[in-house]
N, C-alpha and C positions, 0 to 999 in steps of 0.2 A: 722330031725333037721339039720341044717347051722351050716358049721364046721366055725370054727373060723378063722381069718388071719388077716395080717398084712406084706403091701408091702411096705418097702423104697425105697429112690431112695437117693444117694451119694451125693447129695446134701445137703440132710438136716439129724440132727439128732438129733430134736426136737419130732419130731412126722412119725408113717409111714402116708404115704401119699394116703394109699388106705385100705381097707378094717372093722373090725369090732370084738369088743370084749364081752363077757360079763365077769362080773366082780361082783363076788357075795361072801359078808362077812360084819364081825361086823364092825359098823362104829367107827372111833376113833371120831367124830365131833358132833355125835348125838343120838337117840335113837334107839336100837335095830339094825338088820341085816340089809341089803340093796341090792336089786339085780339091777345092770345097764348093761343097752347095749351102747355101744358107737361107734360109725363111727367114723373113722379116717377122716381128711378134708385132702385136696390138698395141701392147705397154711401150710409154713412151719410157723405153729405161736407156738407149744408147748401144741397145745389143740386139745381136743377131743369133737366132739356133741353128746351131750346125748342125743341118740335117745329114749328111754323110762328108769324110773327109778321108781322102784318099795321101798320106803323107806322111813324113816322120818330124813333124813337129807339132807341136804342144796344142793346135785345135783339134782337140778331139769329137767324132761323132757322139753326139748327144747332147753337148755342152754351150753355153751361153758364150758368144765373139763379141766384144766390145767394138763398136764400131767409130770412127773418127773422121765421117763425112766432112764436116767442117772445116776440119785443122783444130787446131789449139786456139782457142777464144778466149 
């Protein structure tokens, strides 16, 4: 199995800019648990592509995840 990671770069700190997570727990949005893998993009835009998403709420496979490392700034 594919270890996990996440590379930044100084420029941004919306989002890392390379590599891949998954992300597996009860949804606060919808029904039941949910397991997602998501690739970090390049663009410093604050989101993530969810590359497959196993679950019944609203992160769909193929779609952009806004991401909220930070908190609220």
């Amino acid at each position: 199995m594919p270890q996990e990671f996440a590379a930044f770069t100084s420029g941004c700190r919306a989002n890392p800019q390379l590599g891949f997570v998954q992300l597996a727990r009860a949804s606060e949005v919808g029904k039941g648990t949910g397991i997602h893998y998501l690739v970090f993009v390049p663009e410093c835009s604050g989101a993530g592509y969810v590359a497959l998403s196993i679950s019944e709420n609203v992160l769909s496979t193929g779609q952009h995840a806004s991401l909220d490392l930070l908190g609220q700034e």
